[in-house]
C-alpha positions as a Markdown table, in Angstrom:
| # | Residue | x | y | z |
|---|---|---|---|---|
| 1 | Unk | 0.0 | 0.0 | 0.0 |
| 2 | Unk | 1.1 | 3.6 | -0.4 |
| 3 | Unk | 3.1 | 5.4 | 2.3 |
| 4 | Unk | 1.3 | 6.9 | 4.7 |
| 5 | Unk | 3.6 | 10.0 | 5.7 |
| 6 | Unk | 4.6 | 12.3 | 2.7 |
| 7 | Unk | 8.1 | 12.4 | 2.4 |
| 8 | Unk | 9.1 | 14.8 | -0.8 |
| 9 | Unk | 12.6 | 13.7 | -2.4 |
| 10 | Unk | 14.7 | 16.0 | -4.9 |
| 11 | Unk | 16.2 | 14.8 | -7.8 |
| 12 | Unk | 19.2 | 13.1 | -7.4 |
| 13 | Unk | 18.4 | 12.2 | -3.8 |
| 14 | Unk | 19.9 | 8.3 | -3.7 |
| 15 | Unk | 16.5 | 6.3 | -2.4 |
| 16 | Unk | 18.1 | 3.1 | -2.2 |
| 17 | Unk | 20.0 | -0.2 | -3.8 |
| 18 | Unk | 18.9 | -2.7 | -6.9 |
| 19 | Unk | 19.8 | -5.5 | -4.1 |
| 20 | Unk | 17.5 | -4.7 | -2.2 |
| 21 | Unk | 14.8 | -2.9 | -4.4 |
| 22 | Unk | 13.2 | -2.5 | -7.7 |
| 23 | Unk | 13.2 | 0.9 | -9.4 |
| 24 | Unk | 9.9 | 2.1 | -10.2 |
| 25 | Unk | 8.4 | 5.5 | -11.8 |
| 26 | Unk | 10.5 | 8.7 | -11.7 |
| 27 | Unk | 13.4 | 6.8 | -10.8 |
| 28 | Unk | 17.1 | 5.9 | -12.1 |
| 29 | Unk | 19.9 | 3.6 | -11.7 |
| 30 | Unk | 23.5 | 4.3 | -11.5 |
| 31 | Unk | 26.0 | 1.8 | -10.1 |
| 32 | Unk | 23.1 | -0.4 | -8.7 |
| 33 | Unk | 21.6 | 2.6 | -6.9 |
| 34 | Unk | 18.0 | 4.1 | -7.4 |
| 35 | Unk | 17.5 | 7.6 | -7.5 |
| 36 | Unk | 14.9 | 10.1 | -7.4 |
| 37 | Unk | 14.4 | 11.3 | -11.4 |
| 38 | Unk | 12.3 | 14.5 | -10.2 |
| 39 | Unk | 10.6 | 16.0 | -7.4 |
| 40 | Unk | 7.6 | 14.5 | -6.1 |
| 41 | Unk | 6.5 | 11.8 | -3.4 |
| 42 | Unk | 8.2 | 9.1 | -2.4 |
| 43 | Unk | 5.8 | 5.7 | -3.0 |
| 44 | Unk | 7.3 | 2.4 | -1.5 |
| 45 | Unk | 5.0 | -0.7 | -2.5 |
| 46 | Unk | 6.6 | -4.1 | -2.0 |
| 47 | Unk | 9.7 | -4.1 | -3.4 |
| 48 | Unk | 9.3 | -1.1 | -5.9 |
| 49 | Unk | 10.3 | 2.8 | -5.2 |
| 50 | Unk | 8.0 | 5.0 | -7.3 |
| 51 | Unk | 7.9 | 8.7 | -7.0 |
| 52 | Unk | 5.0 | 10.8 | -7.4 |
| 53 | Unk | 5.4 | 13.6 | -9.5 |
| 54 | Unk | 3.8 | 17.0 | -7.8 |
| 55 | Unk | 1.2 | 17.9 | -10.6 |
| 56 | Unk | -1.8 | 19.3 | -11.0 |
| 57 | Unk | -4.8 | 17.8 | -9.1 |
| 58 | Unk | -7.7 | 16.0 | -10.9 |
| 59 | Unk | -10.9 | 18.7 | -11.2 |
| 60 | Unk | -13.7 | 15.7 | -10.3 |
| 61 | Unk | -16.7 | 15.3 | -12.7 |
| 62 | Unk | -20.2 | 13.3 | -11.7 |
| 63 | Unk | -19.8 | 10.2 | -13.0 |
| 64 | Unk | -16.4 | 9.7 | -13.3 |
| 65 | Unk | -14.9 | 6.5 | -12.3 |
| 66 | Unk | -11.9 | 7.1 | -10.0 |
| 67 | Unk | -9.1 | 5.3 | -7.7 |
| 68 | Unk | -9.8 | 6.3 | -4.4 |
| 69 | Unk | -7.2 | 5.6 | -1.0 |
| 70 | Unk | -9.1 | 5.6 | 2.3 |
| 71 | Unk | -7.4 | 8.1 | 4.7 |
| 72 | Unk | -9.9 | 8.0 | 7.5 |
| 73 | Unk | -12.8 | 5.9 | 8.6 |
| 74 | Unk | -15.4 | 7.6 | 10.7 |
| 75 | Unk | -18.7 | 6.0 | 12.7 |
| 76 | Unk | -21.2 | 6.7 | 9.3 |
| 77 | Unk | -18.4 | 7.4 | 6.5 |
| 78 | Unk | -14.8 | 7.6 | 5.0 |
| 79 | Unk | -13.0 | 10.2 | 3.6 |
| 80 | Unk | -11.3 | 9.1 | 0.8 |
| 81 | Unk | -8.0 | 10.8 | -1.5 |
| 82 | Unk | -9.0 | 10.9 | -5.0 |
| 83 | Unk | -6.4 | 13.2 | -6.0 |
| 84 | Unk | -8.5 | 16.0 | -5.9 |
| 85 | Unk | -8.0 | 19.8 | -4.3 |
| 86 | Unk | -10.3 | 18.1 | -1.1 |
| 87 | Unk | -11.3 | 14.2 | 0.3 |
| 88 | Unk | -14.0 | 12.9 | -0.9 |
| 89 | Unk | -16.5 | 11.8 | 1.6 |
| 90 | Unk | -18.0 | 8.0 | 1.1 |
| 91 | Unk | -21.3 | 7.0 | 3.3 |
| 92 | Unk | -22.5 | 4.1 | 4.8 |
| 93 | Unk | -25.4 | 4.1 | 2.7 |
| 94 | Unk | -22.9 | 4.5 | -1.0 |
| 95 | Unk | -21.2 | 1.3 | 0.0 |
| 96 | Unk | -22.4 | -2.8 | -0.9 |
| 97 | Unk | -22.4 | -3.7 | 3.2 |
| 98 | Unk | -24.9 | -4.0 | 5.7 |
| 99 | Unk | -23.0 | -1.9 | 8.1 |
| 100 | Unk | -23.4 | -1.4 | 11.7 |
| 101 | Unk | -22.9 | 1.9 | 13.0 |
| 102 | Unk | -19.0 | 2.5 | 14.2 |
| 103 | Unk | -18.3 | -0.8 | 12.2 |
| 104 | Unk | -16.5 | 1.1 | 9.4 |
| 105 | Unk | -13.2 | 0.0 | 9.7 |
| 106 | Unk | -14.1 | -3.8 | 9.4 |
| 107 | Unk | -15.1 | -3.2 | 5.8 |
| 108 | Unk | -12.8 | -0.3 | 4.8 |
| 109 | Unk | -9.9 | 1.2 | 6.5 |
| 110 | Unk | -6.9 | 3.8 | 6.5 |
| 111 | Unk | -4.2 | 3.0 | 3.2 |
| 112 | Unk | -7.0 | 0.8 | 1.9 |
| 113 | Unk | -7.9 | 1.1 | -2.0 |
| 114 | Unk | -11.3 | 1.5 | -3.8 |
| 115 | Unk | -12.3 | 1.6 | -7.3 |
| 116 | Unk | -15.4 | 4.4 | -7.2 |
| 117 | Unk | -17.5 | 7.1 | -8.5 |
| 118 | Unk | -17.9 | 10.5 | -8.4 |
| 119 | Unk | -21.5 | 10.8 | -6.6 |
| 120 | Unk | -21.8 | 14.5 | -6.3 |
| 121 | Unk | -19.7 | 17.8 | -6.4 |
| 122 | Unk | -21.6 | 21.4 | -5.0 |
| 123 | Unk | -20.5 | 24.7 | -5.2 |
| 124 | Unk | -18.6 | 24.1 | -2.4 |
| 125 | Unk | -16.7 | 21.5 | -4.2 |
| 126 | Unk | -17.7 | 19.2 | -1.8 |
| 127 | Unk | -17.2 | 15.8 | -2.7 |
| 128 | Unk | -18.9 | 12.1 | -2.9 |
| 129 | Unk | -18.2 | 9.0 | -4.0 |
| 130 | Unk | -20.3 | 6.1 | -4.4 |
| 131 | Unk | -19.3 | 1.8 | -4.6 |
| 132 | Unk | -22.9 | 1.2 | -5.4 |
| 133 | Unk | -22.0 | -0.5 | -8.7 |
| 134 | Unk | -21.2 | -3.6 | -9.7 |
| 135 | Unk | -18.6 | -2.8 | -11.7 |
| 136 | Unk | -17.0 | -1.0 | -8.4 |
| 137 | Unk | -15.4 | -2.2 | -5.3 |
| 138 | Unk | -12.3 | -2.7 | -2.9 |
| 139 | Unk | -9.1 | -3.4 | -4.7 |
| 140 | Unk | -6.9 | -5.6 | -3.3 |
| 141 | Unk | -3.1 | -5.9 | -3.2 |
| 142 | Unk | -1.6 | -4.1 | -6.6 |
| 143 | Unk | 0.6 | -1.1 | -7.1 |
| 144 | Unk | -1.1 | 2.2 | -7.6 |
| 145 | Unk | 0.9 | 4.3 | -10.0 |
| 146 | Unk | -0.3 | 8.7 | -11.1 |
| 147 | Unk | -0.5 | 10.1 | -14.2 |
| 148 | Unk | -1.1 | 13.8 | -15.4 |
| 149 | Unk | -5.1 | 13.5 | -15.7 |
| 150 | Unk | -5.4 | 15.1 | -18.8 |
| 151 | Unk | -3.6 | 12.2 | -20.3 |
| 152 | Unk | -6.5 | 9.7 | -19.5 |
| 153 | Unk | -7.5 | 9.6 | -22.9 |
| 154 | Unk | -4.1 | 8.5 | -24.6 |
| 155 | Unk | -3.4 | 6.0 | -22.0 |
| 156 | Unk | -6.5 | 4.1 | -22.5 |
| 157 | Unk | -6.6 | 4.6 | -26.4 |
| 158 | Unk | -9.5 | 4.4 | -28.7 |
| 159 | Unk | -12.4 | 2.2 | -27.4 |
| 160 | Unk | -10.0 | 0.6 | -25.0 |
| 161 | Unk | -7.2 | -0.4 | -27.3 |
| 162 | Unk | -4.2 | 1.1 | -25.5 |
| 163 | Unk | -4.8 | 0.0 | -22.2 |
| 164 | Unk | -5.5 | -3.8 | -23.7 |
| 165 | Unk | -2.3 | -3.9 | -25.9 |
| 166 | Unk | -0.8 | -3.4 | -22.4 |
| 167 | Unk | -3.1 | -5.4 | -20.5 |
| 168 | Unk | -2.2 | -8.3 | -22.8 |
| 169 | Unk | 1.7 | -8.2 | -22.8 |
| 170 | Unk | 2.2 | -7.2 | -19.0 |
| 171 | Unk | -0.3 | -10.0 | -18.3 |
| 172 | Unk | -1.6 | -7.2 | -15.1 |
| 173 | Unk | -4.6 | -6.6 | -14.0 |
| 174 | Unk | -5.1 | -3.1 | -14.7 |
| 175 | Unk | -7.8 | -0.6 | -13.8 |
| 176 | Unk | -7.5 | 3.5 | -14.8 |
| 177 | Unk | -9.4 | 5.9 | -12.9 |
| 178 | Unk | -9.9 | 9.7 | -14.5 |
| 179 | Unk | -8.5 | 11.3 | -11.2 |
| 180 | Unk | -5.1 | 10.6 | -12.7 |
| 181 | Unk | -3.8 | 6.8 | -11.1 |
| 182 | Unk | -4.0 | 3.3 | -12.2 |
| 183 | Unk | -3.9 | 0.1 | -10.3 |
| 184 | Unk | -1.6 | -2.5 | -11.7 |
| 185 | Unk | -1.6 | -6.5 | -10.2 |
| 186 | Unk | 0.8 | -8.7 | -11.4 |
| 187 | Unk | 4.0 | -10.2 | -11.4 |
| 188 | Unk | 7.2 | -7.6 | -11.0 |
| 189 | Unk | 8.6 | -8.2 | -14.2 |
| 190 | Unk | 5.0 | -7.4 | -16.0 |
| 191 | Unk | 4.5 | -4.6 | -14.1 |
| 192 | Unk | 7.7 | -3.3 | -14.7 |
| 193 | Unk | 6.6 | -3.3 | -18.8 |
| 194 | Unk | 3.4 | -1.1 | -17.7 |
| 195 | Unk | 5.7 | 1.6 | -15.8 |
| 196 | Unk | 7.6 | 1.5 | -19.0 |
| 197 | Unk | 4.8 | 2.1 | -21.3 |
| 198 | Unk | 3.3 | 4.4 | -19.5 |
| 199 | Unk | 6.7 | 6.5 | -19.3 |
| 200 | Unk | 6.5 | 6.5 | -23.0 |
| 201 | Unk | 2.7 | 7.5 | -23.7 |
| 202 | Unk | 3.7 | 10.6 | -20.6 |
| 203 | Unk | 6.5 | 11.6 | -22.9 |
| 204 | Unk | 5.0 | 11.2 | -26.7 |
| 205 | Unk | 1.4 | 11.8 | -25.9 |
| 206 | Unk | 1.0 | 14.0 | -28.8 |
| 207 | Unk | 2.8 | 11.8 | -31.5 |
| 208 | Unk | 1.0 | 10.1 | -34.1 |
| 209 | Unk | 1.2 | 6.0 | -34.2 |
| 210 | Unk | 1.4 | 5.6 | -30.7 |
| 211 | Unk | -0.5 | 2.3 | -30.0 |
| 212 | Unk | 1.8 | 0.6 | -32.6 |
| 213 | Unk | 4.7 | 1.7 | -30.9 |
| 214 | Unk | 3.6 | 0.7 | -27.8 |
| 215 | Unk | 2.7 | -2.9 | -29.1 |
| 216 | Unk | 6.3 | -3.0 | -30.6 |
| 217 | Unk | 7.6 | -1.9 | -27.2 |
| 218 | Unk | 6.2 | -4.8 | -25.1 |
| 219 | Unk | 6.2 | -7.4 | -27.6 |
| 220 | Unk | 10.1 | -7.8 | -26.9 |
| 221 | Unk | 10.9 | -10.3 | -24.7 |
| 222 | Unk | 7.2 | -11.2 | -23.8 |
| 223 | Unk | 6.5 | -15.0 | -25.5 |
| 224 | Unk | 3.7 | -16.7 | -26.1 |
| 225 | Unk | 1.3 | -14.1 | -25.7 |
| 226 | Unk | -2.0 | -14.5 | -28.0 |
């Protein structure tokens, strides 16, 4: 699971050794040391070091599907990150539980990960988030990775076709939320060929072709994939 303190590293800053660790997004390696590759977050899940790049925050829309992290659970509700300007506040009554009252935490609790909706956003800018769905729900395990939001589009292609070209050589489970993250499960050497594609849609979003390249990309060294 994500971190839960926020420590910001600078690049250059040495975050730790390839013995002992995988390098993950915004990271190098130089004599079998990570580093930080820019400023942002540092995000330690499993064996990986990612860092979070500080970008803009995702402006929510009703109806948007989104990857939510739980950062408190209260008697009635949660509040929930969605990489917005403000949490996100999930009710008893938005969830697929018969809950007792103060037994929030049995069913979702701080660090823990949701695939959800956008419910409702006021003037205020307010926010709620529903799991009422069947298509939504707790997600378990996995690596949760950001993007720039504005690049939601290009990452999951035309009806779907980017995001399967990767789902199908990484052999990950992977599920994209518009707030700007995705949620990778898999082995480490697949999910190592999604940080890598991703890197490369972030960096030639606006080039033509880019679905092909993609395919060309993670068809090396991946076998027997149909």
């Amino acid at each position: 699971m994500p971190t839960k303190e926020r420590q910001i590293v600078i690049p250059g800053q040495m975050l730790g050794t390839t013995s002992a660790n995988r390098a993950g997004r915004g990271t190098f390696i130089e004599k079998g040391k990570i580093y930080a590759e820019r400023l942002g977050v540092l995000n330690m899940q499993d064996k990986f070091i990612h860092i979070i790049a500080l970008k803009g925050r995702y402006d929510p829309v009703v109806g948007d599907m989104v990857i939510g992290v739980v950062e408190e659970a209260a008697t009635s509700n949660w509040m929930v990150d969605i990489n917005a300007p403000y949490p996100a506040l999930l009710h008893v009554n938005e969830v697929p539980w018969e809950i007792e009252f103060a037994d929030t935490e049995k069913y979702l609790n701080t660090g823990d990960t949701i695939l959800a909706k956008v419910l409702s956003v006021d003037e205020s800018k307010k926010l709620q988030v529903t799991l009422n769905d069947r298509n939504l729900f707790k997600l378990k395990g996995g690596h949760i990775i950001e993007f720039e939001p504005s690049l939601y589009r290009r990452i999951i292609g035309k009806k779907f076709s980017m995001i399967e070209i990767i789902q199908k050589y990484s052999r990950c489970r992977i599920k994209v939320g518009k707030n700007g993250r995705i949620w990778i499960d898999g082995e480490a050497d697949g999910i190592e060929k999604v940080l890598q594609a991703i890197a490369t849609i972030e960096s030639e979003a606006i080039s033509y072709g880019l679905t092909s390249r993609i395919e060309g990309l993670l068809k090396k060294d991946t076998k027997d994939v149909r």
